[in-house]
C-alpha positions in Angstrom: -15.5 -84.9 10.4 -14.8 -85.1 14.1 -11.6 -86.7 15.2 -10.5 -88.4 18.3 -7.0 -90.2 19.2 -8.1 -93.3 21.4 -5.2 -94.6 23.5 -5.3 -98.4 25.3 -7.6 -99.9 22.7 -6.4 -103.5 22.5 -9.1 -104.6 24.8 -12.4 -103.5 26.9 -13.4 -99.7 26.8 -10.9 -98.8 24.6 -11.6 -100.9 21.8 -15.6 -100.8 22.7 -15.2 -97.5 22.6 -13.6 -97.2 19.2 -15.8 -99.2 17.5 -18.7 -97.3 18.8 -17.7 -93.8 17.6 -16.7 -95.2 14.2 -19.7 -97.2 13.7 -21.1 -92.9 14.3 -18.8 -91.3 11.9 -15.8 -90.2 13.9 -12.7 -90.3 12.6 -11.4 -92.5 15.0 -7.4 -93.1 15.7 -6.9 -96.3 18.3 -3.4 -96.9 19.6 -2.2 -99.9 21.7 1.2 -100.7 23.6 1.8 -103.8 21.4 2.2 -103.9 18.0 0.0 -107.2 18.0 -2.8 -105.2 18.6 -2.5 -103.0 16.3 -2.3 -104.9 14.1 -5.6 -106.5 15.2 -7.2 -102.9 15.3 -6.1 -103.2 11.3 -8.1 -106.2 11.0 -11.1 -104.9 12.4 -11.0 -101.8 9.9 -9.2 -99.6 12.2 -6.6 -98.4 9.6 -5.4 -95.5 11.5 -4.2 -98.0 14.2 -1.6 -96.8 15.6 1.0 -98.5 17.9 1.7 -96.3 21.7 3.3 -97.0 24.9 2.0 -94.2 27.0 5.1 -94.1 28.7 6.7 -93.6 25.7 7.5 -89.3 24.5 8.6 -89.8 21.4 5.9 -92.1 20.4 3.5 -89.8 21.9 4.8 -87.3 19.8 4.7 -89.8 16.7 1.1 -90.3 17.0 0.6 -86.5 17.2 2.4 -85.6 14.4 1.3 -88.6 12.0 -2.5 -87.2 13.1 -1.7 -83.6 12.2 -0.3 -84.4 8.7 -3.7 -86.3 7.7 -6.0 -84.3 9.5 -4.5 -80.7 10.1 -6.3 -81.1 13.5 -7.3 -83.1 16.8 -10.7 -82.6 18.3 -10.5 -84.9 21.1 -7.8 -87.2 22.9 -9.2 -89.8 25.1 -6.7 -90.8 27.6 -7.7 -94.6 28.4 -4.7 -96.5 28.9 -3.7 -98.3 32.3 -4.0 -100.8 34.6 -5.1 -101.7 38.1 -2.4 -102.9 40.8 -4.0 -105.2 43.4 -2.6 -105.5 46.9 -2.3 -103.8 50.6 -0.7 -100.7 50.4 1.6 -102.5 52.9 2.5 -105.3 50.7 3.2 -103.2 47.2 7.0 -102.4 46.5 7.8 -99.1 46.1 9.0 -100.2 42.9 5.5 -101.4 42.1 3.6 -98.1 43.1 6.3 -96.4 40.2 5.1 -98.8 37.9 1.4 -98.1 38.2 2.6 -94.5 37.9 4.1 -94.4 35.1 1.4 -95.8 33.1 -1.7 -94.3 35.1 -0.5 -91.1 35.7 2.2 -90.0 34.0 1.9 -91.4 30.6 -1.7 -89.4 31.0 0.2 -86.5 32.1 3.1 -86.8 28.9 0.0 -87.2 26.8 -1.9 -84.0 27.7 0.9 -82.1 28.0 1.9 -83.2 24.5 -1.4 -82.5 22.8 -2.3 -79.2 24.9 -0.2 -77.0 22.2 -2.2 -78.5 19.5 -5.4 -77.3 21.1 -4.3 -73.9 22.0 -3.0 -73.7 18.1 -6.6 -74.5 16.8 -8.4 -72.8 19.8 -10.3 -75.6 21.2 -10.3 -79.5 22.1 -11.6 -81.9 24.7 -9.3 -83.9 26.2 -11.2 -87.3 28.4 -9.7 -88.3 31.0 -10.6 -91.6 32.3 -10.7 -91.8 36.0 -12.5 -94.4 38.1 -14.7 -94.4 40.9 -11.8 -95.1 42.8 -11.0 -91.8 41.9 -13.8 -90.3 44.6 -13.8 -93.5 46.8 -11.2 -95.8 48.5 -11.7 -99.6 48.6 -9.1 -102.1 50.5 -6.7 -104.1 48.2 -7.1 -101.2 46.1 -4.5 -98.9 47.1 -1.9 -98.1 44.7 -5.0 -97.9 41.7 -6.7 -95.5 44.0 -3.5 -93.6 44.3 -3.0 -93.2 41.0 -6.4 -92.3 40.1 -6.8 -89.7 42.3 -3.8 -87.9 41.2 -5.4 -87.8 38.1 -8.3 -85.9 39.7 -6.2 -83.7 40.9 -4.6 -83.2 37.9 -7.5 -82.5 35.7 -9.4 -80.4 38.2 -6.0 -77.9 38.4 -5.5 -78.3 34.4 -10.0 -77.2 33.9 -9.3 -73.7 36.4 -6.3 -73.3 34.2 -8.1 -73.6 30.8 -11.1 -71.7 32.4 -12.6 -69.0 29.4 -11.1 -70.9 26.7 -13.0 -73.7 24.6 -10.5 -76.6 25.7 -12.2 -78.7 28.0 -10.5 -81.1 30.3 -13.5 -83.9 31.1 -13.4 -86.9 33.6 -15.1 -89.9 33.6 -15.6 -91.5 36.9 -16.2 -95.6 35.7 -17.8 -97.9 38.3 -17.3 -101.7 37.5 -17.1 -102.4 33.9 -17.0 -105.8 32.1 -13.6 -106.1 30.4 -10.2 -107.9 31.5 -9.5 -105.1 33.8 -10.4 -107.7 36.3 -8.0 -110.3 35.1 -5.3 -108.1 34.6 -5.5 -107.0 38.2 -5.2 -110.4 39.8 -2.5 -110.8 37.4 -0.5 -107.8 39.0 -0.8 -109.8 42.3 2.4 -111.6 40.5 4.2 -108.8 41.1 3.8 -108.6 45.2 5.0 -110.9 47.6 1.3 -112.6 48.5 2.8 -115.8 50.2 3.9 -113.9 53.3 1.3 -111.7 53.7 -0.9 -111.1 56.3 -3.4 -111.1 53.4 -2.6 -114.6 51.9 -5.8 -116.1 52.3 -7.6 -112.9 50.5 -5.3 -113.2 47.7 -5.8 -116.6 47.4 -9.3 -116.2 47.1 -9.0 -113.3 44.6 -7.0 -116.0 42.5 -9.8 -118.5 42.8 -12.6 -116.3 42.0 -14.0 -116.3 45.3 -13.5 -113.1 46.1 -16.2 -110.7 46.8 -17.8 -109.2 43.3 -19.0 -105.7 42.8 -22.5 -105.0 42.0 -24.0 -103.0 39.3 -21.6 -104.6 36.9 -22.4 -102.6 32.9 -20.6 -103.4 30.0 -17.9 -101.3 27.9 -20.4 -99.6 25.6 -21.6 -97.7 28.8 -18.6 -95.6 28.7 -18.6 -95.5 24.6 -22.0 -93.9 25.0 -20.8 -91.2 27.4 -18.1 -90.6 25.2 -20.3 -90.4 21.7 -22.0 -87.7 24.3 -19.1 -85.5 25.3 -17.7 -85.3 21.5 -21.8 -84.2 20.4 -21.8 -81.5 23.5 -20.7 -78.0 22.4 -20.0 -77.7 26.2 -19.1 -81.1 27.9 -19.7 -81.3 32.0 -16.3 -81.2 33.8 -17.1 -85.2 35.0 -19.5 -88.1 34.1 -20.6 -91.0 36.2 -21.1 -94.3 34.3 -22.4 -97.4 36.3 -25.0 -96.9 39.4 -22.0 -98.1 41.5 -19.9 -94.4 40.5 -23.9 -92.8 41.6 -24.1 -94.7 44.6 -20.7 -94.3 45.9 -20.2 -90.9 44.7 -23.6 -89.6 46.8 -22.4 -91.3 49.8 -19.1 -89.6 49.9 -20.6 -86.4 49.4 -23.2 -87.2 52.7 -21.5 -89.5 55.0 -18.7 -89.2 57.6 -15.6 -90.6 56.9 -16.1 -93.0 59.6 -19.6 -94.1 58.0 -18.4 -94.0 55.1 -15.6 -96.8 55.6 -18.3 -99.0 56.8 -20.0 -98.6 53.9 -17.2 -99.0 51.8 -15.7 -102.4 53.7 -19.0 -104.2 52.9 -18.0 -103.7 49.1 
């Protein structure tokens, strides 16, 4: 039986995802950060729950190890975990940016470094990275999130030429806008900025009152479950997948506009 270690399943893709591979007959392995969750997970039949903090080694290597002694293997490690950090680039601490960092990028990174020796043991694996749309464009207020997802293009990009002629394969998912608390979260991280004396107050404020401008072509979690169902069933998985029209949209447009069309496209968003 197929087996994938899910991490950030307490809420939205993660746990959408989980469920959907189970309901399919994966052998599914969810982690959260909190141990409430997990527990939850537990409740919802997940009994290979596991608790992670992405940011954490020696759980990373916990999770690893605890997988290997049940299973003798890991097909597939879906690195899901992380956040989104609101704000100008100008208003976000430096502080701030290593926080989104840590989690976004280099809890990722700890992760696939972590599980590549297990793959090279058993000769193949696909490892899912999940990107963002924000990965390929830029939006305003979106800064420190685009930062950090585009360092995981790079990242992946650099580790698939690497693994080039073996039957590891490093896959990205480029997500448009999803239904989930992402969106919640990220106003939340406007606690952590300095919004009262910015020259952005009255956006924030509006962000805080839901009167911000939304983004179109809004799809639910399973969206993403589907895709990744898809990549587990393909002997051969594409190096990237857009999910949402948004991801299609965007994507096309960076590939045939000037940059200087291109940000008048992008600040009507």
């Amino acid at each position: 039986m197929t087996n994938i270690v899910i991490t950030g399943c307490s809420t939205g893709i993660g746990l959408a995802t989980a469920k959907h591979l189970k309901d399919r007959f994966i052998r599914v392995y969810p982690t959260a950060r909190r141990i409430e969750d997990v527990e939850m997970l537990r409740g919802l039949g997940f009994e290979n729950a596991m608790q992670l903090d992405v940011r954490n080694p020696d759980q990373v290597a916990a999770v690893i190890e605890s997988v290997l002694n049940k299973e003798g293997k890991i097909d597939a490690w879906f690195n899901n975990a992380g956040y989104g950090q609101m704000g100008a680039v100008e208003d976000v601490p430096t502080e701030v940016l290593r926080e989104q960092f840590e989690t976004n990028v280099l809890g990722l990174h700890e992760c696939t470094r972590q599980i590549m020796p297990v793959m090279r043991r058993q000769g193949y694996g696909k490892i899912i990275q999940h990107s963002s749309v924000l990965g390929i464009i830029a939006l305003p207020f979106r800064g420190i999130y685009n930062a950090s997802k585009y360092a995981i293009e790079g990242l992946t990009d650099t580790l698939r030429l690497e693994l080039k002629g073996t039957e590891i394969y490093p896959v990205l998912l480029n997500t448009g806008p999803i239904t989930s608390r992402f969106r919640e979260t990220a106003i939340e991280s406007l606690d952590r900025i300095d919004t009262e004396h910015s020259e952005f107050a009255s956006l924030y404020e509006a962000s805080r009152n839901g009167t911000a401008k939304r983004v179109p072509f809004n799809e639910g979690p399973e969206a993403v479950a589907r895709i990744v169902y898809q990549i587990l069933s393909d002997e051969h998985p594409r190096p990237r997948y857009y999910i949402t029209k948004a991801t299609y949209l965007l994507g096309y447009a960076k590939r045939l506009l000037s940059s200087t069309w291109l940000d008048k496209v992008l600040l009507k968003v």
